[in-house]
N, CA, C and O of each residue as an XYZ file, in Angstrom:
680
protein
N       0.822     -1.192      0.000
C       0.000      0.000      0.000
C       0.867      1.257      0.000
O       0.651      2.225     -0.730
N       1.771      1.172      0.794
C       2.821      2.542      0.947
C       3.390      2.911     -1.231
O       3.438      3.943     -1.900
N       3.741      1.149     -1.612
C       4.347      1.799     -2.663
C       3.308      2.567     -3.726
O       3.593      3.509     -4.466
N       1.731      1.741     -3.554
C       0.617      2.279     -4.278
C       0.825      3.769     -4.303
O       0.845      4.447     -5.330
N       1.015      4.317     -2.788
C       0.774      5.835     -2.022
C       1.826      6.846     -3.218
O       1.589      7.789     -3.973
N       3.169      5.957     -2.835
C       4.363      6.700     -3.152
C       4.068      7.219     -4.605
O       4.077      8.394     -4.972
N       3.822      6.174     -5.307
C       3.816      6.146     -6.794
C       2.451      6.578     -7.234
O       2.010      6.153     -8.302
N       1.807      7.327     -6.546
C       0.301      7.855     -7.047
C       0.024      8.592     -8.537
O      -0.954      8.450     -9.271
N       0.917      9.216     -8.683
C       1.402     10.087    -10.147
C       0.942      8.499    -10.855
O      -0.258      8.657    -11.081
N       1.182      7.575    -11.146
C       0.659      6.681    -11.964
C       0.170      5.821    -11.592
O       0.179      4.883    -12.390
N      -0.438      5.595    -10.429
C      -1.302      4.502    -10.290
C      -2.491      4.989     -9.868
O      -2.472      5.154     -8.648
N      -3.816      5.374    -10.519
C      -5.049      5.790    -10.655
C      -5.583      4.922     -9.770
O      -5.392      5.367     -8.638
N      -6.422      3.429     -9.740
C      -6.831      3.037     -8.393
C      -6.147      2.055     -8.462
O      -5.318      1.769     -9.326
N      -6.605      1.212     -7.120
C      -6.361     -0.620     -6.854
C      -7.520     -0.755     -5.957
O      -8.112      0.088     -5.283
N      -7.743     -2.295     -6.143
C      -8.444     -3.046     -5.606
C      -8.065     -3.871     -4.784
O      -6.893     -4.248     -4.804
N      -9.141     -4.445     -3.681
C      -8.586     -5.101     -3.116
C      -9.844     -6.950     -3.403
O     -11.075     -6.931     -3.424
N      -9.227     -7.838     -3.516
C     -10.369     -8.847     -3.571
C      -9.122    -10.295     -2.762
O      -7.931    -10.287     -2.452
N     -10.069    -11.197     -2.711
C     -11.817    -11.299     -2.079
C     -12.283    -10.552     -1.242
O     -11.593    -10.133     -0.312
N     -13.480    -10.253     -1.393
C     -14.283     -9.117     -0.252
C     -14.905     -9.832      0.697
O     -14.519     -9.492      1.815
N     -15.606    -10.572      0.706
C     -16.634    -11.178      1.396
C     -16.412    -12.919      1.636
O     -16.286    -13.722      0.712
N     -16.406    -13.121      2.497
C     -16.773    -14.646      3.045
C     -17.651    -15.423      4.354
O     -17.701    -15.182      5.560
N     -17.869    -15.769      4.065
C     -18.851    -16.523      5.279
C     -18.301    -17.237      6.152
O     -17.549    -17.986      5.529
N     -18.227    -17.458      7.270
C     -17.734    -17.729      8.375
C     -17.978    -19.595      7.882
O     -16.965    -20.293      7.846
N     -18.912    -20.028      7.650
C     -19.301    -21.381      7.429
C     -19.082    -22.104      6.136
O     -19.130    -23.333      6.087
N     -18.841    -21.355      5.084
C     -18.250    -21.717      3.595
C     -16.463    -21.184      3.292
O     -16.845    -21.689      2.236
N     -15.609    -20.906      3.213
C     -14.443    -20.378      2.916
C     -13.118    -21.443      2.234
O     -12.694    -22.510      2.679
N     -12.867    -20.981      1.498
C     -11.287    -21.998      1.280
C     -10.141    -20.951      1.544
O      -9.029    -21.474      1.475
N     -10.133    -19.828      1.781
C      -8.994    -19.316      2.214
C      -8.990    -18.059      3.120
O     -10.043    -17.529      3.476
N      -7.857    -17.636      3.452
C      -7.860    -16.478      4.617
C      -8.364    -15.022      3.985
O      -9.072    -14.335      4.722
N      -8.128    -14.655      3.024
C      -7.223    -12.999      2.464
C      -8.750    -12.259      2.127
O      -8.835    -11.185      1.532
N      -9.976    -13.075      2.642
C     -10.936    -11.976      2.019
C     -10.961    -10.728      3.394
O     -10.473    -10.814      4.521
N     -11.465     -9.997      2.971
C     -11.377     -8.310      3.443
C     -12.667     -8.333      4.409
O     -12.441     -7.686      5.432
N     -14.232     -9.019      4.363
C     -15.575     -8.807      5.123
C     -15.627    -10.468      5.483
O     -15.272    -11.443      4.822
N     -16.129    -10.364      6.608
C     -16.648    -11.922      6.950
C     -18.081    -11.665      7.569
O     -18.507    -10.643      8.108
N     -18.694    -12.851      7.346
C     -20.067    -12.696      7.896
C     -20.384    -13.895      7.937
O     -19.940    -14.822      7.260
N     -21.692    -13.904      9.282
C     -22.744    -15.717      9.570
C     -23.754    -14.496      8.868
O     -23.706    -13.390      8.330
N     -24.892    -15.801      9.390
C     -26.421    -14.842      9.592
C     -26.828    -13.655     10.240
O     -27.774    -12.911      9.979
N     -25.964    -13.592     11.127
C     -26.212    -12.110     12.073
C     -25.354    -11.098     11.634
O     -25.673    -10.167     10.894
N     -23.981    -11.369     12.238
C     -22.978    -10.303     11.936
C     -21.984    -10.029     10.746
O     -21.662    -10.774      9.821
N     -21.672     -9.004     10.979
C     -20.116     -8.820     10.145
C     -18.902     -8.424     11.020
O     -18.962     -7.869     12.117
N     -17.726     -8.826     10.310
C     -16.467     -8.754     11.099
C     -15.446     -8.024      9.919
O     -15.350     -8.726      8.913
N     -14.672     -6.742      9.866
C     -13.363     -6.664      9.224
C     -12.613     -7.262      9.618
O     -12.505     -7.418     10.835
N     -11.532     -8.018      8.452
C     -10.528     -8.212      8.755
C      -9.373     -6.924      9.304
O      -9.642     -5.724      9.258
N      -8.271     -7.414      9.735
C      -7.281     -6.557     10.103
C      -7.002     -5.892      8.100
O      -7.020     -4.704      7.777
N      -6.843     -6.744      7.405
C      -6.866     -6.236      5.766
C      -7.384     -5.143      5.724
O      -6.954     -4.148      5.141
N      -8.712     -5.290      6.575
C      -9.756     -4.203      6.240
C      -9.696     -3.030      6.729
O     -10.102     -2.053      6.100
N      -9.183     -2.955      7.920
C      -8.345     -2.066      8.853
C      -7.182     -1.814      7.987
O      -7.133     -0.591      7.857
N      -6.602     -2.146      7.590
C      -5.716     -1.425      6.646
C      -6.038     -0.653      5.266
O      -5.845      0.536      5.009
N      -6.538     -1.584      4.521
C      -7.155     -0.570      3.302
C      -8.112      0.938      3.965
O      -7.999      2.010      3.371
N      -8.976      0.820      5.172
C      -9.588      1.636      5.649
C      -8.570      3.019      6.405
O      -8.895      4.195      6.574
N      -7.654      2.521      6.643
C      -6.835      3.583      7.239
C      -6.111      4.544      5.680
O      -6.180      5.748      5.434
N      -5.570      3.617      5.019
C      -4.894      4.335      3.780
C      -6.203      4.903      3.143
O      -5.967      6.093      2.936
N      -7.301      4.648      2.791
C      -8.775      5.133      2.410
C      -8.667      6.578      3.293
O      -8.291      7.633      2.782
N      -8.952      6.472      4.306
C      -9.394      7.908      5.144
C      -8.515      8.741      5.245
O      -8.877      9.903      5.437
N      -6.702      8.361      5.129
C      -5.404      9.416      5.482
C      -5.004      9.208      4.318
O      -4.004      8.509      4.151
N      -5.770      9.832      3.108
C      -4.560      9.979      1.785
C      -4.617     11.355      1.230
O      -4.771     11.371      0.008
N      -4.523     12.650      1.878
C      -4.077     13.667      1.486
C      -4.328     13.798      0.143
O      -4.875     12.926     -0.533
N      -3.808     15.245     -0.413
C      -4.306     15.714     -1.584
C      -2.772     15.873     -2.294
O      -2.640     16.674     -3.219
N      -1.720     15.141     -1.857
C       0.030     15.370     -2.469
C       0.526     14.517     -1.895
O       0.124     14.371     -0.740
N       1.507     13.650     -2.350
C       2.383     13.071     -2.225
C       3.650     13.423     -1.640
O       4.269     14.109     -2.453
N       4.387     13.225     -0.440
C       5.489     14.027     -0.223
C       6.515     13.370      0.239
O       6.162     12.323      0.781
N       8.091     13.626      0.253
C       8.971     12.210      0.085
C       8.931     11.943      2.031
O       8.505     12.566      3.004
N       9.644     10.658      1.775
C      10.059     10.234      3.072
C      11.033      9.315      3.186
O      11.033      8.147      2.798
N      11.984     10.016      3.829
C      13.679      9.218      3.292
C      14.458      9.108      4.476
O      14.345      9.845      5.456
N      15.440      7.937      4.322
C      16.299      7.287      4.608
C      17.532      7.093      4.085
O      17.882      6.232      3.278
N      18.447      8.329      4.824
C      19.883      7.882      3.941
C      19.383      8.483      2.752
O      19.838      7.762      1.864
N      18.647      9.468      2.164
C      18.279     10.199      1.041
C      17.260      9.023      0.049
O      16.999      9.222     -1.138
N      16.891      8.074      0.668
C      16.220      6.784     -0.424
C      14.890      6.914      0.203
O      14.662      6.962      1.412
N      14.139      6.960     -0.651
C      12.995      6.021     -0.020
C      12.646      5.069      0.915
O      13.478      4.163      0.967
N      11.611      4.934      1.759
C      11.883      3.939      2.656
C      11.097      2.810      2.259
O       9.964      2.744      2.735
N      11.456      1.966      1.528
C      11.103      0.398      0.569
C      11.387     -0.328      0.865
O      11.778     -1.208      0.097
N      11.392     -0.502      2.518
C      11.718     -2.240      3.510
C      13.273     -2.358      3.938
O      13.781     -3.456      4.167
N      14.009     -1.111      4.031
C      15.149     -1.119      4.418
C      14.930     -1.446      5.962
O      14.401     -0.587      6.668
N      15.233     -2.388      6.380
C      15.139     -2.418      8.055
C      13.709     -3.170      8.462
O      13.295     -3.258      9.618
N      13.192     -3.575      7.554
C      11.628     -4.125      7.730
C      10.729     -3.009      7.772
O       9.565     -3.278      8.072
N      11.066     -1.626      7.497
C      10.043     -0.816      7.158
C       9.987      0.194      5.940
O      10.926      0.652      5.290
N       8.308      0.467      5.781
C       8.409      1.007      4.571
C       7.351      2.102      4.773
O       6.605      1.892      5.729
N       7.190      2.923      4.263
C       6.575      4.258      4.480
C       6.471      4.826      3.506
O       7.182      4.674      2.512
N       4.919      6.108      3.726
C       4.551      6.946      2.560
C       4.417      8.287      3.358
O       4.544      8.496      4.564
N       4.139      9.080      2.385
C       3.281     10.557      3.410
C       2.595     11.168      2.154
O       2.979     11.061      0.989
N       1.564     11.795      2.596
C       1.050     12.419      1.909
C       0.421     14.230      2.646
O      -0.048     14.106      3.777
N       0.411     15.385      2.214
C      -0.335     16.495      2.472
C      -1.566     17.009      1.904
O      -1.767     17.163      0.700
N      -2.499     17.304      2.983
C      -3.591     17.616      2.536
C      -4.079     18.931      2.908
O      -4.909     19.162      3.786
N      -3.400     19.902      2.049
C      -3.323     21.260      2.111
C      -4.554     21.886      1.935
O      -4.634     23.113      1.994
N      -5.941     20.876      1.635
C      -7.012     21.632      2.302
C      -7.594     21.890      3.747
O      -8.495     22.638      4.127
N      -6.664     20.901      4.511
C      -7.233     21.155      5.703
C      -6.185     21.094      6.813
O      -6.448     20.908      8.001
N      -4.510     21.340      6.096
C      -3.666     21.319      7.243
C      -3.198     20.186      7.573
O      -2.636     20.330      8.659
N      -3.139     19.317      7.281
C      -2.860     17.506      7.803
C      -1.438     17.528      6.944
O      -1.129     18.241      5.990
N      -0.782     16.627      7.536
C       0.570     16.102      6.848
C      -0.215     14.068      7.578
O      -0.572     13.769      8.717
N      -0.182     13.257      6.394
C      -0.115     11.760      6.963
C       1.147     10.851      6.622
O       1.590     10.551      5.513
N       1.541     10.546      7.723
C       2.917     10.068      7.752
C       2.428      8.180      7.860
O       1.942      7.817      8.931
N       2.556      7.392      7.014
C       2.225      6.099      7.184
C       3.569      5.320      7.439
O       4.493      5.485      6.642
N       3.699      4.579      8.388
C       5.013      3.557      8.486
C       4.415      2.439      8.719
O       3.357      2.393      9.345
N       5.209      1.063      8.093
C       4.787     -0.099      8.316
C       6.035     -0.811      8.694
O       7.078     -0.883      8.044
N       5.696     -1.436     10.107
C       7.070     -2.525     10.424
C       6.682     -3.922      9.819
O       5.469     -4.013      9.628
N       7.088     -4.542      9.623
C       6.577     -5.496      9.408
C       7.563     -6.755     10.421
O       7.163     -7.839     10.845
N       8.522     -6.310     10.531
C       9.153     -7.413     11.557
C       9.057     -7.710     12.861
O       8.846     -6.904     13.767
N       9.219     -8.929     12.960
C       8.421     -9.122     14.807
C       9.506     -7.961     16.093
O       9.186     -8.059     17.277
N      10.403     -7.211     15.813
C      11.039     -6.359     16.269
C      10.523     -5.020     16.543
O      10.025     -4.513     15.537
N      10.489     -4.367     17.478
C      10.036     -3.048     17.630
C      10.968     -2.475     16.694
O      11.624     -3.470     16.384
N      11.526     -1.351     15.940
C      12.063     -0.208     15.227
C      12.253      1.254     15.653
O      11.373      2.102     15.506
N      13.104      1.423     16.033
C      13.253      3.058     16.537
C      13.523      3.668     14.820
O      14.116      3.143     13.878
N      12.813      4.959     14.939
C      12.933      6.099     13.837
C      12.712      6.901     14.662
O      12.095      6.780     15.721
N      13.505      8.279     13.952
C      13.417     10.024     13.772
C      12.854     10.452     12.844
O      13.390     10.427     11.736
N      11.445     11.034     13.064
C      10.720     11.636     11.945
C      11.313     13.164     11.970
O      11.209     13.923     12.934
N      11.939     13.462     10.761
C      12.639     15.101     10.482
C      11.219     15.598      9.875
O      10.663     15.262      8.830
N      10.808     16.543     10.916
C       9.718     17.231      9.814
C      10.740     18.620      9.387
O      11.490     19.278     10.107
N      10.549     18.699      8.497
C      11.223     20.436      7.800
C      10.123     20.821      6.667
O       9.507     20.046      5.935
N      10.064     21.986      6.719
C       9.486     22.793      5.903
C       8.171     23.025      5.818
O       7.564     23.575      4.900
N       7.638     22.448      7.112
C       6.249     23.390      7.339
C       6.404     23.394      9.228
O       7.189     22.910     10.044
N       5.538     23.980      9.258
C       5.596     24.719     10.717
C       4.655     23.773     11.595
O       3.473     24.016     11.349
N       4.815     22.845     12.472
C       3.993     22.319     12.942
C       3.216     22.602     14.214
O       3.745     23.337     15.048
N       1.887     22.040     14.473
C       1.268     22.614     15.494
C       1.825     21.417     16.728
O       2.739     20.669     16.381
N       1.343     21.298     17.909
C       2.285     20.465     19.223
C       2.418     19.318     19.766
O       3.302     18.778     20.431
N       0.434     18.740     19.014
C       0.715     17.820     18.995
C      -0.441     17.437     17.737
O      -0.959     18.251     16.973
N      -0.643     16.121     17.773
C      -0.956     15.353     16.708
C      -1.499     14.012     17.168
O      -1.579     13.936     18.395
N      -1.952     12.778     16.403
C      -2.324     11.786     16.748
C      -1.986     10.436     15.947
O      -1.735     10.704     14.772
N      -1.903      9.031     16.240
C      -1.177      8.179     15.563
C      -2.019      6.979     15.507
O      -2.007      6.269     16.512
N      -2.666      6.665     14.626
C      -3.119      5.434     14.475
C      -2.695      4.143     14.642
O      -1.713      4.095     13.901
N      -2.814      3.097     15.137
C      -1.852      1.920     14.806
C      -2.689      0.636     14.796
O      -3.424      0.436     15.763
N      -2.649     -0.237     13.811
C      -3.059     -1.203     13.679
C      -1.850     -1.947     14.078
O      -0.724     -1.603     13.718
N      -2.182     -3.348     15.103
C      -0.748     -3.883     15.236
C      -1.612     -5.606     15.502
O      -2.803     -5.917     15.490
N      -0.193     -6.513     15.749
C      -0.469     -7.694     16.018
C       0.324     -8.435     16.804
O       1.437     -7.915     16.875
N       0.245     -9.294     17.344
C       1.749    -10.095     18.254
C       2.051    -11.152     17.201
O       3.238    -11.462     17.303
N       1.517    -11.744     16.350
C       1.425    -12.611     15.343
C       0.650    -12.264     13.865
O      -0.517    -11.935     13.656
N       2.156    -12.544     12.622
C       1.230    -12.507     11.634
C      -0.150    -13.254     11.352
O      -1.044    -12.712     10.703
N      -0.239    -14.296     11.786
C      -1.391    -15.856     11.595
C      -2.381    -14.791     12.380
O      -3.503    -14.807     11.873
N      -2.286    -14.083     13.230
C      -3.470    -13.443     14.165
C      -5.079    -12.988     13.033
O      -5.052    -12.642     11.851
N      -6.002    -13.116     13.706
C      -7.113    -12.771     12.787
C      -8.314    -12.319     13.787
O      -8.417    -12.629     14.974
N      -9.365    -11.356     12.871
C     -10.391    -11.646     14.004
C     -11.298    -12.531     13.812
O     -11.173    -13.499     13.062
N     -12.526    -12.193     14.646
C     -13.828    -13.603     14.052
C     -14.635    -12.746     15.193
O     -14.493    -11.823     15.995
N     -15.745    -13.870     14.614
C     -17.130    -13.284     14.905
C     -17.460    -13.333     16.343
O     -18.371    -12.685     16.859
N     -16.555    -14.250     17.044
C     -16.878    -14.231     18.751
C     -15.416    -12.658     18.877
O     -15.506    -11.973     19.895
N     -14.702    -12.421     18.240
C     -13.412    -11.443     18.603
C     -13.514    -10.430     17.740
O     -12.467     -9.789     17.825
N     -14.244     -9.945     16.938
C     -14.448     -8.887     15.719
C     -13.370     -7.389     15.985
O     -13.090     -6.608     15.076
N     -13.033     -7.293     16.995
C     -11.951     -6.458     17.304
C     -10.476     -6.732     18.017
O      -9.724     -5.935     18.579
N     -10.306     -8.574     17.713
C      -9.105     -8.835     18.209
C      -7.631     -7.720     17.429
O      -6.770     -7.129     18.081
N      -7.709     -7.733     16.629
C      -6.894     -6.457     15.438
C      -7.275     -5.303     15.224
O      -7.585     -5.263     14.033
N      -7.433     -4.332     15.691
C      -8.353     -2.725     15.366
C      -7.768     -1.711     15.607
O      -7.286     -1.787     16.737
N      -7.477     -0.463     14.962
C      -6.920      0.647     14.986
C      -7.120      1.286     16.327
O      -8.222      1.785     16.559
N      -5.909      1.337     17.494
C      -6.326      2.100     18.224
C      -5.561      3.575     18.034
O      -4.591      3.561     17.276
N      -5.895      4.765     18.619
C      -5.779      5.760     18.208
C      -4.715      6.447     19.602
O      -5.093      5.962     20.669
N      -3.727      7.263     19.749
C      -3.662      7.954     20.736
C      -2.521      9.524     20.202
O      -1.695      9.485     19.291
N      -2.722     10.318     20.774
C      -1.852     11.646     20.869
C      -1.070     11.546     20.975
O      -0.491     10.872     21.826
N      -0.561     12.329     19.954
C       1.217     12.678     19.706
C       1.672     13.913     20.197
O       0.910     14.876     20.110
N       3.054     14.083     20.817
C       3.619     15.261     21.224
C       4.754     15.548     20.521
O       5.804     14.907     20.488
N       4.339     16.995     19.720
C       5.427     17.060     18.658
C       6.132     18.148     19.355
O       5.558     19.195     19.656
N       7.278     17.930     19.596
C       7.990     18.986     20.730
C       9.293     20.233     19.780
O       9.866     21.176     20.326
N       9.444     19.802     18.267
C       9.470     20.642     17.813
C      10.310     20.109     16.473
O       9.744     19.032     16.288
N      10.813     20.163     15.953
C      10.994     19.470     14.217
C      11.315     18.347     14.288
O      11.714     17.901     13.212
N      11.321     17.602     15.177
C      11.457     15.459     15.176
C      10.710     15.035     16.200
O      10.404     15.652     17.221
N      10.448     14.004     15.889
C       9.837     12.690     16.837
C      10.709     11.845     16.639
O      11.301     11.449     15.635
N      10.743     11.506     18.129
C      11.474     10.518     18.388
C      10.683      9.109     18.719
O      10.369      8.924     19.895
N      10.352      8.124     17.754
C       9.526      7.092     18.289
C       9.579      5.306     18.056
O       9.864      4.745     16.998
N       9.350      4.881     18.889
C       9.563      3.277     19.022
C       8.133      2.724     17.686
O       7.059      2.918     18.256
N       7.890      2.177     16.287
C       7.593      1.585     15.893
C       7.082      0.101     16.165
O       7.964     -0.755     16.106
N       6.135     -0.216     16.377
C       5.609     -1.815     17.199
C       6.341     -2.607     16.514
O       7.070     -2.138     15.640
N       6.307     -3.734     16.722
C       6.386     -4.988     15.224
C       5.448     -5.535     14.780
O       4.470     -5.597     15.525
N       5.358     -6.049     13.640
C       4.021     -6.434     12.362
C       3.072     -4.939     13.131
O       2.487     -5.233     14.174
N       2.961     -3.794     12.768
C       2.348     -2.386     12.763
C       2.456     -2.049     11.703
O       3.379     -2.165     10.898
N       1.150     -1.446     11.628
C       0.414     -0.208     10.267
C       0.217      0.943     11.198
O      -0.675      0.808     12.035
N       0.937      2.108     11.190
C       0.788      3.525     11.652
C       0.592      4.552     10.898
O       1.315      4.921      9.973
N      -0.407      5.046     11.280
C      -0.346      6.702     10.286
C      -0.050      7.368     11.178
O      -0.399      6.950     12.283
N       0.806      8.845     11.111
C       1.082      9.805     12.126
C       0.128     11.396     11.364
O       0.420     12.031     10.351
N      -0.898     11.585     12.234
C      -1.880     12.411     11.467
C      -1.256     13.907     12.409
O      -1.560     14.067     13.591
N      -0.343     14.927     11.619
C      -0.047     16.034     11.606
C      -1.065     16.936     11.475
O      -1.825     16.815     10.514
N      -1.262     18.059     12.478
C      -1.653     19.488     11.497
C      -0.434     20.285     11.966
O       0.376     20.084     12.870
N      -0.599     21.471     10.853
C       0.602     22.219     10.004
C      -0.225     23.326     10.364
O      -1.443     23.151     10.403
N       0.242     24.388     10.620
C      -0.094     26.115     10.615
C      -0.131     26.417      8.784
O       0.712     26.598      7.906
N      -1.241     26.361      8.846
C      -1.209     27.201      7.565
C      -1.155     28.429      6.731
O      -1.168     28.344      5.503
């Protein structure tokens, strides 16, 4: 998803499939909605496409390492995007290794306000899933960021999807 983000200049949409499965019929894991007769459950998938859905800014803006892109150097990979209609900078990082990750986010060149907030979808195990008795074993929890003045200094989970949702003085 980060490289979808990065590379937006040419990639118009994506999809995501299978969508839907039934708790009582299925041959495999990767669909996105589950449902019995009563309920529905997102997957953690779904929690992800839903987070990049709601934090994708109106620009693309770099985010580097050692002057590169960050494309799984270290088990993580990251996008950002600005959404200069309403002040937001979204900073997405993904660990993917069972290791926590320390990073320094350099913000430069816009003025930031003090604090901010960080999404994180996380897991103790890739195999982890939810279901219809656990429908929120995997779910974005949300908490406040303290931006104390052009870096963050912050510990990355392992297997985590984070957005870091900025506002900017405009």
């Amino acid at each position: 998803m980060t490289g979808l983000e990065r590379n937006a200049d040419v990639v118009n949409m994506a999809s995501y499939a299978p969508l839907f499965a039934h708790v009582g019929a299925w041959q495999w894991r990767p669909d996105l909605i589950w449902f019995d007769n009563l309920s529905s459950i997102g997957t953690p998938n779904y929690y992800v496409q839903k987070i990049f859905s709601n934090y994708k800014g109106t620009q693309v803006i770099p985010v580097l390492c050692d002057g590169k892109a960050m494309t799984g150097q270290d088990s993580l990979y990251s996008s950002a995007t600005i959404d200069r209609n309403i002040g937001k900078v979204y900073i997405k990082l993904v660990n993917i290794s069972s290791e926590s990750r320390s990073v320094t986010l350099n913000l430069q060149g816009l003025q930031f306000k003090n604090d901010g907030f960080v999404e994180t979808l996380k897991s103790d195990f890739p195999s982890d899933y939810n279901s219809i008795s656990s429908p929120r074993f995997i779910y974005p929890l949300t908490k406040t960021l303290a931006i104390p003045g052009k870096k963050i200094n912050i510990a990355v989970d392992p297997i985590s999807v984070n957005v870091f949702i900025l506002n900017y003085k405009r």
